[in-house]
SELOSE-814670 format. One record per residue (C-alpha): z, x, y; residue number from 1; chain. Coordinates in steps of 0.25 Angstrom, whole numbers, plus 5000, padded with zeros to 4 digits. Layout:
<rs>
<r z="Z" x="X" y="Y" seq="NUM" mol="A"/>
...
</rs>
This chain:
<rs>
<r z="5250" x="4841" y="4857" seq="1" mol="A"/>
<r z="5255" x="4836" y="4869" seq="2" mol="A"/>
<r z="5250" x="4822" y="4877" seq="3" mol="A"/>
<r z="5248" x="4821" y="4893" seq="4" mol="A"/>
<r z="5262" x="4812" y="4892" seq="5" mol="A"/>
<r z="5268" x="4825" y="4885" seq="6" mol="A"/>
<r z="5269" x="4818" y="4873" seq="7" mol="A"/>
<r z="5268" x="4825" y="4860" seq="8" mol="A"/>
<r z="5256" x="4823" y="4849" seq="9" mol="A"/>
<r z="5252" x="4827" y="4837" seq="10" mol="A"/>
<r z="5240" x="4827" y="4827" seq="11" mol="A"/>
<r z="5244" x="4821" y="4812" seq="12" mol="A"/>
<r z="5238" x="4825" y="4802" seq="13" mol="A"/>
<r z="5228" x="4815" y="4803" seq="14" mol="A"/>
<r z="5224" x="4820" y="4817" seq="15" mol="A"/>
<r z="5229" x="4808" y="4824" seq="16" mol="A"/>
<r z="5238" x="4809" y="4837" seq="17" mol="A"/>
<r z="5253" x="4808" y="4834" seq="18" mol="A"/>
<r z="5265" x="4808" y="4842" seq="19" mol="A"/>
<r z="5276" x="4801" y="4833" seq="20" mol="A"/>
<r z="5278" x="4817" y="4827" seq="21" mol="A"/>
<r z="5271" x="4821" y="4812" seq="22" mol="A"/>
<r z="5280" x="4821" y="4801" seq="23" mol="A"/>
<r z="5279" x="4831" y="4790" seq="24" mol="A"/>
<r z="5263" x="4826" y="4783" seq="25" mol="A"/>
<r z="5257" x="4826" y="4797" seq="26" mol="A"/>
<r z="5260" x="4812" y="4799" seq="27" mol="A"/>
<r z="5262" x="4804" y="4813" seq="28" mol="A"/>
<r z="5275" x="4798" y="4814" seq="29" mol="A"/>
<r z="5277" x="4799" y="4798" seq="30" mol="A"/>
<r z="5287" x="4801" y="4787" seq="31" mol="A"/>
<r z="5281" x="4814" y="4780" seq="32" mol="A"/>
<r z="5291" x="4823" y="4775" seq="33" mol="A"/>
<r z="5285" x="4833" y="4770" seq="34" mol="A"/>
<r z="5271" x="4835" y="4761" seq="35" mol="A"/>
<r z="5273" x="4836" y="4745" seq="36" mol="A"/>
<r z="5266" x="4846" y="4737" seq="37" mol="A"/>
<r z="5253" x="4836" y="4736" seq="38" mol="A"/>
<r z="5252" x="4835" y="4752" seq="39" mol="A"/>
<r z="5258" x="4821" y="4750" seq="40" mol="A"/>
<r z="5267" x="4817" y="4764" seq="41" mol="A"/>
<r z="5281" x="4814" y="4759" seq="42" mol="A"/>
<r z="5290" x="4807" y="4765" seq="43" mol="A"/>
<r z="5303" x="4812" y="4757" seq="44" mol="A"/>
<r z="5306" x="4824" y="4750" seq="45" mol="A"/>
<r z="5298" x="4834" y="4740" seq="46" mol="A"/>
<r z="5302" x="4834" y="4726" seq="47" mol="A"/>
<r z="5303" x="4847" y="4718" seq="48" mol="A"/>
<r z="5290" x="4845" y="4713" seq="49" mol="A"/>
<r z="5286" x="4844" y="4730" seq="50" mol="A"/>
<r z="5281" x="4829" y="4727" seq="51" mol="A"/>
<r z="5285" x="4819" y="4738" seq="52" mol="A"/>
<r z="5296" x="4814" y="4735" seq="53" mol="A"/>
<r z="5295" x="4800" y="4744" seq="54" mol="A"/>
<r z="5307" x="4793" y="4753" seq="55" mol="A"/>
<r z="5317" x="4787" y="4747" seq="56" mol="A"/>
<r z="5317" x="4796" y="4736" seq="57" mol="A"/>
<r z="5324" x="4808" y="4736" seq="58" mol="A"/>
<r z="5323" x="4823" y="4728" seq="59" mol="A"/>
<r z="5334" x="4825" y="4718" seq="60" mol="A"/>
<r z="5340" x="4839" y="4717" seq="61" mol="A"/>
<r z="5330" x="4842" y="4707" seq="62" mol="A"/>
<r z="5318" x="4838" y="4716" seq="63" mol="A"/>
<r z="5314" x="4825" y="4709" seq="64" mol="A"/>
<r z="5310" x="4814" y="4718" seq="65" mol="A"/>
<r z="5320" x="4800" y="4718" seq="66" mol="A"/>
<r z="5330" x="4811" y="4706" seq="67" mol="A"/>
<r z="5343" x="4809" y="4705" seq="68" mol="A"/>
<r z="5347" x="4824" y="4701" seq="69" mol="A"/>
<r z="5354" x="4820" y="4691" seq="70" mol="A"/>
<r z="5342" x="4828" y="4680" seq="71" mol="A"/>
<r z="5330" x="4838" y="4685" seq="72" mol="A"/>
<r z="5323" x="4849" y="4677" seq="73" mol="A"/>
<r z="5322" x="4863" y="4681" seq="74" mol="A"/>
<r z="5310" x="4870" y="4678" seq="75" mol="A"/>
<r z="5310" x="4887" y="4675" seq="76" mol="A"/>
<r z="5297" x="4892" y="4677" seq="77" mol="A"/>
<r z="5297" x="4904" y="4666" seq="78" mol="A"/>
<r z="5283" x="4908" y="4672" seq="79" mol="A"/>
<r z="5291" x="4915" y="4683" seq="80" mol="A"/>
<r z="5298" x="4924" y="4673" seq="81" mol="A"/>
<r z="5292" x="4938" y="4672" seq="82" mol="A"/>
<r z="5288" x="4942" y="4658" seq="83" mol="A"/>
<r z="5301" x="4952" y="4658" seq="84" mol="A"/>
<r z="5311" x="4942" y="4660" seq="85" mol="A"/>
<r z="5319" x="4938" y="4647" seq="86" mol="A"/>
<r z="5331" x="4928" y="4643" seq="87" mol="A"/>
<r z="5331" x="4915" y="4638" seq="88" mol="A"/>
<r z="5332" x="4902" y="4643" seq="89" mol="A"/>
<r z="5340" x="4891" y="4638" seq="90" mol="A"/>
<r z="5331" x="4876" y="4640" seq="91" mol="A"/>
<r z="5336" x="4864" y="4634" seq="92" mol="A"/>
<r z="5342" x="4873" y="4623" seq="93" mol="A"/>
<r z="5328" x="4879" y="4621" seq="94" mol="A"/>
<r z="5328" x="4894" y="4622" seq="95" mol="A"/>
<r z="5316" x="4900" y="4630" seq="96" mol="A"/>
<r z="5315" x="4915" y="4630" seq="97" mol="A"/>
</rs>
């Protein structure tokens, strides 16, 4: 929307005029991000879980929030395996057929 002076304004997501610019939430003038998995505005970065993970923390290179990436877990979903797929995995010395 554009003002008589040639200015330009927005609605927020409140409704409420704003011409300072939206950030990612809908917010005027403010330091959204993005929106984590639970519509909460976040001001850093998503986790792999796609929680907020909040400024000054960081996501490790396994996707935990303030990690050091120094240990994560990787999850196999075996419910994705068709019913004529066969082998073996080997977990924790544990063999799973």
């Amino acid at each position: 929307m554009n003002t008589t002076a040639g200015a330009s304004v927005t609605l927020d997501r409140a409704g409420q005029c704003c011409s300072q610019g939206l950030d990612a939430c809908g917010v005027c003038g403010g330091s959204g991000l993005t929106i984590d998995f639970t519509g909460t505005c976040c001001n850093g970065a998503l986790d792999a879980s796609g929680l907020c993970c909040a400024s000054p923390h960081v996501v490790d290179d396994f996707g935990v929030c303030a990690g050091n990436s120094s240990t994560g877990v990787i999850v196999l979903d075996l419910n994705v395996l068709s019913s004529n797929v066969t082998g073996e995995l080997v977990c924790h010395g544990l063999h799973l057929r």
